[in-house]
FIVEX-82382 format. One record per atom (N, C-alpha, C): residue number from 0; residue in three letters; chain; atom name; x, y, z. Coordinates in steps of 0.05 Angstrom, whole numbers, plus 5000, padded with zeros to 4 digits. Layout:
N
NUM	ala	A	CA	X	Y	Z
...
//
This chain:
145
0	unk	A	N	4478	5287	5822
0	unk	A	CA	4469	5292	5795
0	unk	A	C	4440	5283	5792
1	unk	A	N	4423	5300	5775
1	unk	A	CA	4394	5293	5779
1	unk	A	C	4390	5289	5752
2	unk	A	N	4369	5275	5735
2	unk	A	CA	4366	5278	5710
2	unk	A	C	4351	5300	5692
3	unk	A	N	4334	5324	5716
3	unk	A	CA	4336	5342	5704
3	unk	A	C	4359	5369	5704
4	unk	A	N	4377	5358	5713
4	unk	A	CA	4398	5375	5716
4	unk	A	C	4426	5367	5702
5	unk	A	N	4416	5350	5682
5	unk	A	CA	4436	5339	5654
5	unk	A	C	4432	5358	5637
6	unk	A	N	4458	5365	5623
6	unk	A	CA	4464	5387	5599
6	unk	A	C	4484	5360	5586
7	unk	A	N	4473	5375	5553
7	unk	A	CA	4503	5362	5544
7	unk	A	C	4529	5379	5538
8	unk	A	N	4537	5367	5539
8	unk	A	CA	4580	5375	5535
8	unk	A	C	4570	5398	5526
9	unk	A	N	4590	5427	5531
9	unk	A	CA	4595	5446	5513
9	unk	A	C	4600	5450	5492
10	unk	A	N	4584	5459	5465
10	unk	A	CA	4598	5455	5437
10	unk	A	C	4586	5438	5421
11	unk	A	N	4569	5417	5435
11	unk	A	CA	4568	5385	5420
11	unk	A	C	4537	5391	5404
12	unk	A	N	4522	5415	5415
12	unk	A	CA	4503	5419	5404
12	unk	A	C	4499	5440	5389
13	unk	A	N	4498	5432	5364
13	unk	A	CA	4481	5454	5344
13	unk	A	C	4461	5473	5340
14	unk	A	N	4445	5479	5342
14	unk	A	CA	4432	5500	5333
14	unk	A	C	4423	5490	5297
15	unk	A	N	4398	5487	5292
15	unk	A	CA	4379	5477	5270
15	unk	A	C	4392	5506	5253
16	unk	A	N	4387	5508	5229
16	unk	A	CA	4394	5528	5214
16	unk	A	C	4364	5524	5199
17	unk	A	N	4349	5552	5208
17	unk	A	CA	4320	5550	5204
17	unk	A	C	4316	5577	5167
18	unk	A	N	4315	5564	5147
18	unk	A	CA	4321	5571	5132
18	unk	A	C	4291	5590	5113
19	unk	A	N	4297	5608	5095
19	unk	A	CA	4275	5614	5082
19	unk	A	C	4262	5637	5112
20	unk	A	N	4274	5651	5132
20	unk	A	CA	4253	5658	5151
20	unk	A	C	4254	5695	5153
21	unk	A	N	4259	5707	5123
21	unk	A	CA	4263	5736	5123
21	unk	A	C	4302	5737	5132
22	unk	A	N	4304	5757	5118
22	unk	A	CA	4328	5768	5116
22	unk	A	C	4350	5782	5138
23	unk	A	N	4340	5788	5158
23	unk	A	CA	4338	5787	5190
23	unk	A	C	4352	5766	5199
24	unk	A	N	4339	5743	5187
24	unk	A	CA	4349	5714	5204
24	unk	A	C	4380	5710	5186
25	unk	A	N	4384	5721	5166
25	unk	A	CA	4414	5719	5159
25	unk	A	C	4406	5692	5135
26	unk	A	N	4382	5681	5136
26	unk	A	CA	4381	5662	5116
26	unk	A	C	4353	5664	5103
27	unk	A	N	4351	5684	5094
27	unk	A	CA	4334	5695	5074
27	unk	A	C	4332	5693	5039
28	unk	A	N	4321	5707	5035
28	unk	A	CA	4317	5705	4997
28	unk	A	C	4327	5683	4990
29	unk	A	N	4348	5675	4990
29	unk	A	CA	4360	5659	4974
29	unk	A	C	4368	5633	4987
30	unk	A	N	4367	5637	5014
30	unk	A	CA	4368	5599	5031
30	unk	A	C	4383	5597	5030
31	unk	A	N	4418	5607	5028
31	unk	A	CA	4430	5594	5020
31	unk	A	C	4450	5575	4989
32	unk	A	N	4426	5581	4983
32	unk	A	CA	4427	5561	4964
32	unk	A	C	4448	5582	4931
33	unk	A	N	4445	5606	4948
33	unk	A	CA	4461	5620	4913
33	unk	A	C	4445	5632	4902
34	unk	A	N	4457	5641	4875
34	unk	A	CA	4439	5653	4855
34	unk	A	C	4427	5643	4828
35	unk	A	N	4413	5636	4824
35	unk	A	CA	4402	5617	4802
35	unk	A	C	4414	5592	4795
36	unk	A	N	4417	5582	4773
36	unk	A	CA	4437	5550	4762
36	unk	A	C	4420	5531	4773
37	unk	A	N	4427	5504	4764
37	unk	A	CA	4420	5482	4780
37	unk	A	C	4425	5481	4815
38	unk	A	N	4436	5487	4823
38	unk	A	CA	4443	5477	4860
38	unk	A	C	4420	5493	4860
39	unk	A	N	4408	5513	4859
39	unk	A	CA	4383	5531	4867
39	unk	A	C	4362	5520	4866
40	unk	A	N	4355	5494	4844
40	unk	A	CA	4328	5486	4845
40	unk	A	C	4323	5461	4861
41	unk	A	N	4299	5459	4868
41	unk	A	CA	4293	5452	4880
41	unk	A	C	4295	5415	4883
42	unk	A	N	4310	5404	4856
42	unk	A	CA	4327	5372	4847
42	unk	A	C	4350	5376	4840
43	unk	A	N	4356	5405	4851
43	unk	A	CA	4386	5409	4839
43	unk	A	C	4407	5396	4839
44	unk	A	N	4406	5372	4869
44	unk	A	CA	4429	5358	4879
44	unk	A	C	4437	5344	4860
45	unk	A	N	4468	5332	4846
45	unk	A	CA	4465	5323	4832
45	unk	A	C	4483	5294	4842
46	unk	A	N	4482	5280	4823
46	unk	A	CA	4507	5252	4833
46	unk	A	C	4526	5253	4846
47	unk	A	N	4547	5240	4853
47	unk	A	CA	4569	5250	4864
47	unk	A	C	4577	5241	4832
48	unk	A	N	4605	5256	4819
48	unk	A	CA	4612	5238	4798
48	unk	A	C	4611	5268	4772
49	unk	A	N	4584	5274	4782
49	unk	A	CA	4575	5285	4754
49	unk	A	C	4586	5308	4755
50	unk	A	N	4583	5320	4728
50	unk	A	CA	4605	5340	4725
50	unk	A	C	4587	5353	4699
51	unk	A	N	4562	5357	4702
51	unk	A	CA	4549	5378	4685
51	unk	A	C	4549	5366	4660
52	unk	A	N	4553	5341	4647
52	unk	A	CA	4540	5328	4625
52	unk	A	C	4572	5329	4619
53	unk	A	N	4596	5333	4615
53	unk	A	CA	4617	5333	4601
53	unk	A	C	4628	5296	4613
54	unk	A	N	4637	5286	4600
54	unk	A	CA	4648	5254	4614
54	unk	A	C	4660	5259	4633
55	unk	A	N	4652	5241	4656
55	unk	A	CA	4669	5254	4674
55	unk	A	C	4698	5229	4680
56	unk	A	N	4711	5242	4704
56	unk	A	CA	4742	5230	4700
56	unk	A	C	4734	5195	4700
57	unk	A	N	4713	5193	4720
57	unk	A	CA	4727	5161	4718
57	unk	A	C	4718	5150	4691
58	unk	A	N	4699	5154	4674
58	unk	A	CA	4699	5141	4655
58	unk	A	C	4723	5154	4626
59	unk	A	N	4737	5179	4645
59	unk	A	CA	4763	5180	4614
59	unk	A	C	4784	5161	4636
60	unk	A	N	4783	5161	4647
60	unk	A	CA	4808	5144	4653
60	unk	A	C	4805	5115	4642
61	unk	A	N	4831	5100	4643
61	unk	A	CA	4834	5066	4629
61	unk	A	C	4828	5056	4651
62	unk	A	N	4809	5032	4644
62	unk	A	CA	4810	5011	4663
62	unk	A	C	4834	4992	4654
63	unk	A	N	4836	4982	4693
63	unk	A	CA	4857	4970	4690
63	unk	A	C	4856	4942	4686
64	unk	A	N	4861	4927	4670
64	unk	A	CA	4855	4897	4662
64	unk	A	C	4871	4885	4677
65	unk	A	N	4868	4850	4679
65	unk	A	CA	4884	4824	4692
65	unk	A	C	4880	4832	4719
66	unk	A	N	4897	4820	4735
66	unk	A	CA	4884	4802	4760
66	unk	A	C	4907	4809	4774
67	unk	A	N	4910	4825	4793
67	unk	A	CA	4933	4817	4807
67	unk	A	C	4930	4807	4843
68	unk	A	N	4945	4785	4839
68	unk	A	CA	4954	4765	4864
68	unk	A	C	4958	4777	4888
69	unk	A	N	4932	4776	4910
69	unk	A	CA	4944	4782	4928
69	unk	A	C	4954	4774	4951
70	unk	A	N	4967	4753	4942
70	unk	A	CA	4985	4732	4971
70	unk	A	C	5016	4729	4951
71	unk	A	N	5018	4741	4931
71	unk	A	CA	5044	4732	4924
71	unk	A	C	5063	4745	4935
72	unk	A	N	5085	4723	4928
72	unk	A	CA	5110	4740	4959
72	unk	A	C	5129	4743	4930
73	unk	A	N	5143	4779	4940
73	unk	A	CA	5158	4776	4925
73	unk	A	C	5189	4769	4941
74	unk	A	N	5209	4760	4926
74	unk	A	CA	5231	4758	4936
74	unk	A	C	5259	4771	4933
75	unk	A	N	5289	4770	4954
75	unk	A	CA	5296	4790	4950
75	unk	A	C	5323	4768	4927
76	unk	A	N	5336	4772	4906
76	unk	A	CA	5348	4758	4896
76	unk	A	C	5385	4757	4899
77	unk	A	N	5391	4737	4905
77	unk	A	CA	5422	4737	4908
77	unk	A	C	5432	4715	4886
78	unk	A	N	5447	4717	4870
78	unk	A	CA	5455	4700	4850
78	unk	A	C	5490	4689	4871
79	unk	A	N	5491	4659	4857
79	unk	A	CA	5512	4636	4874
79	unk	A	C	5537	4656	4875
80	unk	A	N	5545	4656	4848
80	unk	A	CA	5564	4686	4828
80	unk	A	C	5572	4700	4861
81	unk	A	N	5553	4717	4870
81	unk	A	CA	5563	4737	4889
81	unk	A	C	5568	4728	4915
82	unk	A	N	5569	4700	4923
82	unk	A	CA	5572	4695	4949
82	unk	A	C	5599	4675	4957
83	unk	A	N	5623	4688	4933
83	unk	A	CA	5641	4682	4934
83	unk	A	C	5669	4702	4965
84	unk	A	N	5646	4716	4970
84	unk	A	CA	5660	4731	4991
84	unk	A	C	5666	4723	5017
85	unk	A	N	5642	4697	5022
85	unk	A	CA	5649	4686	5041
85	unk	A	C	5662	4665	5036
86	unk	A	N	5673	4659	5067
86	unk	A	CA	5696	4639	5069
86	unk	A	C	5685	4610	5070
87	unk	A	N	5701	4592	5062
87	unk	A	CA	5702	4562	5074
87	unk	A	C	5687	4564	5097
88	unk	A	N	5659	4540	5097
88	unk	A	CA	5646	4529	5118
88	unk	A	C	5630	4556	5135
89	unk	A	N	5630	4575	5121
89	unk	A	CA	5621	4602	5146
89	unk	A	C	5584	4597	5129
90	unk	A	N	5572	4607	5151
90	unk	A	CA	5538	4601	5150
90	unk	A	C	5535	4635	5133
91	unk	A	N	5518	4623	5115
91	unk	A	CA	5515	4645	5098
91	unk	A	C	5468	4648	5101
92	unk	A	N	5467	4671	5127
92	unk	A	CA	5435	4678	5119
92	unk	A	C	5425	4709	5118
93	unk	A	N	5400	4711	5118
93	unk	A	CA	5391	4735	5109
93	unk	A	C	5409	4762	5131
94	unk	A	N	5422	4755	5160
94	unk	A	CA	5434	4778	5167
94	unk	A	C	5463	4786	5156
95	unk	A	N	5473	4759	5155
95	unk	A	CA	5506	4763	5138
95	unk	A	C	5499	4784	5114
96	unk	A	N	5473	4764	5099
96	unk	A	CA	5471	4776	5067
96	unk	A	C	5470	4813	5073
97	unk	A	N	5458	4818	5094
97	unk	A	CA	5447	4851	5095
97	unk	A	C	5470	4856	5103
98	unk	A	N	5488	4848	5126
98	unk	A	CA	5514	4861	5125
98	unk	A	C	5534	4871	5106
99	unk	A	N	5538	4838	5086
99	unk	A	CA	5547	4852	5063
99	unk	A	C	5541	4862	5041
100	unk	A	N	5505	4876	5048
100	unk	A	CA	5502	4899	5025
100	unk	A	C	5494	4880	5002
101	unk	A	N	5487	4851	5000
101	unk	A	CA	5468	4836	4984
101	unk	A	C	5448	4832	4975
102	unk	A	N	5422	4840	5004
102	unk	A	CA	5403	4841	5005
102	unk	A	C	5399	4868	5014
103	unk	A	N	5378	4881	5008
103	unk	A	CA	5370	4904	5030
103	unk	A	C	5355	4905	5048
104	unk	A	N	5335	4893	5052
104	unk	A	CA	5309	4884	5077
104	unk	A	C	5316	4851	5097
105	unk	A	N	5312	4855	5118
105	unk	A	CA	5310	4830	5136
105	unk	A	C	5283	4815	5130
106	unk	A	N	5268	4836	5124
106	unk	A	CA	5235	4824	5130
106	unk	A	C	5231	4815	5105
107	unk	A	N	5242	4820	5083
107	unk	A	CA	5239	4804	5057
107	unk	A	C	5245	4776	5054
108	unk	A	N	5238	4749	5038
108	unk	A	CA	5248	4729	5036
108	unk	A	C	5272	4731	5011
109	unk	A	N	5292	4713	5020
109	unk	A	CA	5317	4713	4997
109	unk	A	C	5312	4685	4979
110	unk	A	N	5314	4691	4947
110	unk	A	CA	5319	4671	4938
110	unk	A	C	5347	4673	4925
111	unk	A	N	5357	4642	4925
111	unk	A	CA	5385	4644	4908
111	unk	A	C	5381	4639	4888
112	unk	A	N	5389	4649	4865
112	unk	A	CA	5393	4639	4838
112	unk	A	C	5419	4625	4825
113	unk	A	N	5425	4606	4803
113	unk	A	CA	5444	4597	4804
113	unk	A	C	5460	4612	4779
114	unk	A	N	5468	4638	4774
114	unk	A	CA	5477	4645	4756
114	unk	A	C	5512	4661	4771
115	unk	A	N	5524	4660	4753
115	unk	A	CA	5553	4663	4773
115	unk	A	C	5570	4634	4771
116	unk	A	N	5592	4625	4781
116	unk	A	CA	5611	4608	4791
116	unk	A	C	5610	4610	4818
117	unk	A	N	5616	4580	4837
117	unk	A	CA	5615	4587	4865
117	unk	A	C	5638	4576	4865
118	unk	A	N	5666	4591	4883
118	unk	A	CA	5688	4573	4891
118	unk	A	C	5680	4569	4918
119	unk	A	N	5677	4578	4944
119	unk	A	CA	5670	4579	4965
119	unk	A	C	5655	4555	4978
120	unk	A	N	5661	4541	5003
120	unk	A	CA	5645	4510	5011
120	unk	A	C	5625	4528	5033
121	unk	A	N	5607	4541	5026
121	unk	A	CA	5587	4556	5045
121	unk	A	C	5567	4532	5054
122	unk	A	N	5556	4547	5075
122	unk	A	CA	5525	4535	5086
122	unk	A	C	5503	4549	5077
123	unk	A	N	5486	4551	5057
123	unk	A	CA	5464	4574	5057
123	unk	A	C	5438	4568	5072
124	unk	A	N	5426	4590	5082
124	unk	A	CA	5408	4590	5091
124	unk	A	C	5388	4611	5087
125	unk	A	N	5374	4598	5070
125	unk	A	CA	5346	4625	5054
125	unk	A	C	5322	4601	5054
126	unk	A	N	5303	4620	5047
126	unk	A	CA	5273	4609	5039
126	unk	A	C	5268	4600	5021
127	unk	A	N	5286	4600	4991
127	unk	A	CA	5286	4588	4967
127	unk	A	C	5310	4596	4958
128	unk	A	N	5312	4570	4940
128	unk	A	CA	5339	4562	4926
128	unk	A	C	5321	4558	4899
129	unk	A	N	5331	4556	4875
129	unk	A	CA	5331	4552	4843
129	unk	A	C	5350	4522	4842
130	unk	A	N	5336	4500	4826
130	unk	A	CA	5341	4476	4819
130	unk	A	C	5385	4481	4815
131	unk	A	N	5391	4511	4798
131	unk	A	CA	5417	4503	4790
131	unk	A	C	5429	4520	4817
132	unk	A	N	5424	4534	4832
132	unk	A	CA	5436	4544	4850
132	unk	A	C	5434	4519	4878
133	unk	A	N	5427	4505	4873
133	unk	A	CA	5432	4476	4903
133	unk	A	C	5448	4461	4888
134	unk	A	N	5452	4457	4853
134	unk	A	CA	5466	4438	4844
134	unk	A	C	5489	4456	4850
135	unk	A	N	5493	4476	4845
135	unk	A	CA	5519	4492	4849
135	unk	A	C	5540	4496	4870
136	unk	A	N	5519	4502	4892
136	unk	A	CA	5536	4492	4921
136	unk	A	C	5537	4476	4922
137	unk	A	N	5521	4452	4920
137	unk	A	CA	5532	4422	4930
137	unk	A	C	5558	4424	4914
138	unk	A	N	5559	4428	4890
138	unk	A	CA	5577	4420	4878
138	unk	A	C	5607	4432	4874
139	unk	A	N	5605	4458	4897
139	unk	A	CA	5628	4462	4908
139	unk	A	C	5627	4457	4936
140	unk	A	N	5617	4436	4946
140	unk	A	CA	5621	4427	4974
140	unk	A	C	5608	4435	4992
141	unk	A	N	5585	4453	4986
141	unk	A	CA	5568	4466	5006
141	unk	A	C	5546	4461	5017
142	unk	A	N	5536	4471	5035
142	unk	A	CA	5506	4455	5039
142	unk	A	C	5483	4479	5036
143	unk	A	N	5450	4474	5033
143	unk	A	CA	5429	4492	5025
143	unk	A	C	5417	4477	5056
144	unk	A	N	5413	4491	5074
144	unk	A	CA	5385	4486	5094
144	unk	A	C	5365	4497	5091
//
């Protein structure tokens, strides 16, 4: 390979579009550019946005106010109430919970809530518990890890 015997790739080069050069060249009278209006003159370009003096969308649309968080985790919720299905002493965590149709995501975090009755002496194991949902299992014999 010599460096006067470099081409580039097939395709990758253009051809200038030589404009205004008689009607022949296919880009005559009009350049392109149309038939009269604004795009024809010569500052015709206009904003991106604008829309011919009428308001345009982003200023009819609502801005959206407040602040929203972007590290907050949301969580998936199981109340004490429904985890009467399991048995005495059986480990209750996020795969049991998806088995029995409690939770719906693995990759979500579970919190318990304490609303419900617990008869059941479970083990739970989630990423958050609520102050009355740990008083609740403890207080049917169970443990929160």
């Amino acid at each position: 390979m010599k460096l006067n015997e470099m081409k580039p790739k097939a395709g990758s080069v253009k051809r200038r579009k030589r404009l205004g050069r008689g009607n022949a060249s296919g880009h005559g009278t009009f350049s392109g550019r149309g038939c009269k209006g604004q795009g024809q003159r010569k500052s015709g370009n206009v904003r991106p946005g604008f829309e011919g003096g009428q308001t345009p969308l982003i200023n009819r649309l609502p801005k959206l106010r407040g602040f929203k968080n972007p590290v907050r985790i949301d969580f998936q919720i199981v109340n004490v109430g429904n985890l009467n299905d399991f048995k005495d002493g059986e480990e209750v965590n996020i795969q049991t919970l998806l088995a029995k149709g409690l939770v719906s995501r693995k990759d979500v975090p579970v919190k318990a809530l304490g609303n419900g009755k617990l008869t059941s002496k479970i083990v739970l194991k989630v990423q958050k518990a609520s102050k009355t949902a740990k008083a609740k299992i403890v207080a049917a014999g169970g443990k929160i890890l």
